[in-house]
N, C-alpha and C positions, 0 to 999 in steps of 0.2 A: 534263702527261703527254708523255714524249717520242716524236717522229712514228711511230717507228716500234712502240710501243704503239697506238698511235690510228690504224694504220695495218692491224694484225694483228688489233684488235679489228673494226674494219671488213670482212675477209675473213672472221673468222668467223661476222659477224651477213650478208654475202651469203650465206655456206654456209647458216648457218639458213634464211634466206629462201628460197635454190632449191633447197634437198635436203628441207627438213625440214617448214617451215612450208606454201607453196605444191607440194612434189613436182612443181617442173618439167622436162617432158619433153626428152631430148636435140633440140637445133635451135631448141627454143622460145625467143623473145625474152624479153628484161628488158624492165621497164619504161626509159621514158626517165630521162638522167643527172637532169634536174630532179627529177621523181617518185621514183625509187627514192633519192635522196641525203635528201629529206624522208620518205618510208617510214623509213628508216636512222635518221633524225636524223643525217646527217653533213653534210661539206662537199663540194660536187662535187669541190674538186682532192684528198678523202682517199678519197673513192667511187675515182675513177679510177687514186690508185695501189695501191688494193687491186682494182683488175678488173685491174691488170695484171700483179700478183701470179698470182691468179685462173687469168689468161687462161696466163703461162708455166707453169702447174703442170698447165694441160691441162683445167680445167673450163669455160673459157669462150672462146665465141671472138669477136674486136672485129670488126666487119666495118664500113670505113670507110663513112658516109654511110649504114648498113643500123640500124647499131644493135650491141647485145651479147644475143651467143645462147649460150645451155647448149650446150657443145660436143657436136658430133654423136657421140663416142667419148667419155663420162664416164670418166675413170680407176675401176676398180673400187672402188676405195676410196674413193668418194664418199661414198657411203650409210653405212661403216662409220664412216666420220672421226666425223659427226654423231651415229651411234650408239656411239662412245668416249667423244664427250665427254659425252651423256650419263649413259652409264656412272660415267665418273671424278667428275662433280658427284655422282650422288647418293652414289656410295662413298663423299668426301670426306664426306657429311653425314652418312654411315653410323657413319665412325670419329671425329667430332669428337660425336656421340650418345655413341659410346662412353666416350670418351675423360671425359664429365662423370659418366656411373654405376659406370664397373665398376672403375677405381682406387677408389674407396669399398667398393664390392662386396670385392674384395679384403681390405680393413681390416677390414669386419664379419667376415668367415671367418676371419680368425686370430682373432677376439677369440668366434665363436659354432659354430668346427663342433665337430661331434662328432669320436673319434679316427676313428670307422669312415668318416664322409666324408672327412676328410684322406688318409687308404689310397686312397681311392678314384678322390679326386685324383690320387694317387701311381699306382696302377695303369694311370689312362688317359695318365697322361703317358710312362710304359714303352710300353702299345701304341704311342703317337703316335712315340716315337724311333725304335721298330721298324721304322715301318710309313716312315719317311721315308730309312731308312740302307738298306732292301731296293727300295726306289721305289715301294712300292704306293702307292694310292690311302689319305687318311690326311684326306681336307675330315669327314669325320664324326667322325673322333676330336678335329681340332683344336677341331669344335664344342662336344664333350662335354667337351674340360679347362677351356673356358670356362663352359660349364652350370654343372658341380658348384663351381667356387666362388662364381657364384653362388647356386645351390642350398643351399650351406654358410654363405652371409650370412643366410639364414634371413628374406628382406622378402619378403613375400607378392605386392607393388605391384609390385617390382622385376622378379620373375620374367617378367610380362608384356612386358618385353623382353628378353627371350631371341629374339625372331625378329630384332632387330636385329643381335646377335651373329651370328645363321646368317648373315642376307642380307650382311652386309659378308664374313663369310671366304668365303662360296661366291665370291661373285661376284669377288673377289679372286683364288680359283683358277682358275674357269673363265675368266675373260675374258683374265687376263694373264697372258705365258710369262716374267714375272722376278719365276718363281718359287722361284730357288734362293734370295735372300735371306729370303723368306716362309718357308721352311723351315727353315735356318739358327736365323733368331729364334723361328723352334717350339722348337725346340729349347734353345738357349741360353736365352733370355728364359723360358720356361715354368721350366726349371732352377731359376733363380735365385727366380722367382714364389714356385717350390714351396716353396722351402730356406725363404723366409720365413714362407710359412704355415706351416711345418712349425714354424718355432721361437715361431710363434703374434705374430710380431714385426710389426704392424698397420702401422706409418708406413714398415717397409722394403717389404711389400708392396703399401701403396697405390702407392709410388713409384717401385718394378720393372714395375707394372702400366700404368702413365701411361709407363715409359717404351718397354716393350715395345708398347704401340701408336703411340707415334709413331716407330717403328723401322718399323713395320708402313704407315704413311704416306710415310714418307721411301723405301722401296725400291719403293713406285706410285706415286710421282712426285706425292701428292696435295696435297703442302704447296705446290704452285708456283702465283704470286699470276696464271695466268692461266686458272685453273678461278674461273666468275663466279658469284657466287648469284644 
């Protein structure tokens, strides 16, 4: 791994430590370089240039001969860093759930809906263009174009995740502001979704559907290899 991986992983597992895990108070000391390097499982000289990392971005401060203390002014976005990146892990877990059901999902609904669900499809996808080309608010239609075709594959099992579809796009919308690409691939990517279902064509929409969600991962930054499981 190169230092500067084993460097960055190390400032994130301090962040963990004093924002997330212990919540230690601005001023408050670290443990000693020995103790916290073994808590870490690192090496004191990667502990040290990730506190110095740390220490220039304004969360920690080195005070010679005193020790390392949670800066007495935490930059505000202490607390959110940690609460992004939990965000972004489970999101990631959100759409790679996805990503193994509803490309199939897709396939069943061309091959089992009725015509009146395919409309229906069809209808929520017109509100969803509407509602994204006027700016309204448009997180509940995106949920419902993905409902009905699963609702349209007709698996009784399957439908029990349906709350995974919601919690990935909500949390997708509310949490992140890039969200004009998310929209975009509403649009385009649902397009082409539908054109397939519509022609009942099961392999072109399994595989519009796989790749409309990893279009949907690629504009939240969630494919980057330093989100950890």
């Amino acid at each position: 791994m190169r230092k500067e991986n084993v460097t960055g992983n190390t400032v994130e597992k301090i962040r963990d430590y004093v924002f997330k895990e212990k919540k230690m108070k601005e001023g408050q000391r670290l443990p000693g370089e020995n103790s916290l390097s073994e808590i870490l499982g690192v090496s004191r000289s990667t502990l040290r240039e990730a506190i110095k990392v740390l220490e220039g971005q304004g969360f920690l401060k080195v005070s010679r001969g005193k020790g390392t203390f949670v800066a007495s002014e935490v930059p505000v976005n202490a607390y959110e860093f940690v609460q992004l990146a939990e965000v972004e892990k489970e999101l990631k877990d959100l759409y790679e759930a996805r990503l193994i059901f509803e490309p199939e999902m897709a396939a069943f609904a061309c091959e089992r809906a009725t015509e009146k669900e395919i409309q229906e499809i069809v209808r929520i996808q017109k509100l969803l263009d509407a509602a994204i080309e006027n700016g309204e608010e448009h997180i509940e239609l995106a949920q419902l174009f993905h409902h009905a075709i699963v609702m349209a594959a007709h698996n009784e099992f399957l439908l029990q995740l349906l709350p995974v579809i919601d919690d990935a796009i909500e949390e997708a919308m509310h949490v992140y502001d890039r969200v004009a690409d998310l929209d975009y691939y509403s649009i385009h990517d649902h397009r082409i979704i539908l054109d397939f279902i519509c022609k009942r064509d099961a392999v072109g929409a399994k595989h519009a559907m796989s790749i409309h969600l990893r279009h949907g991962m690629n504009a939240l930054s969630l494919n980057r290899s330093s989100i950890k499981k």
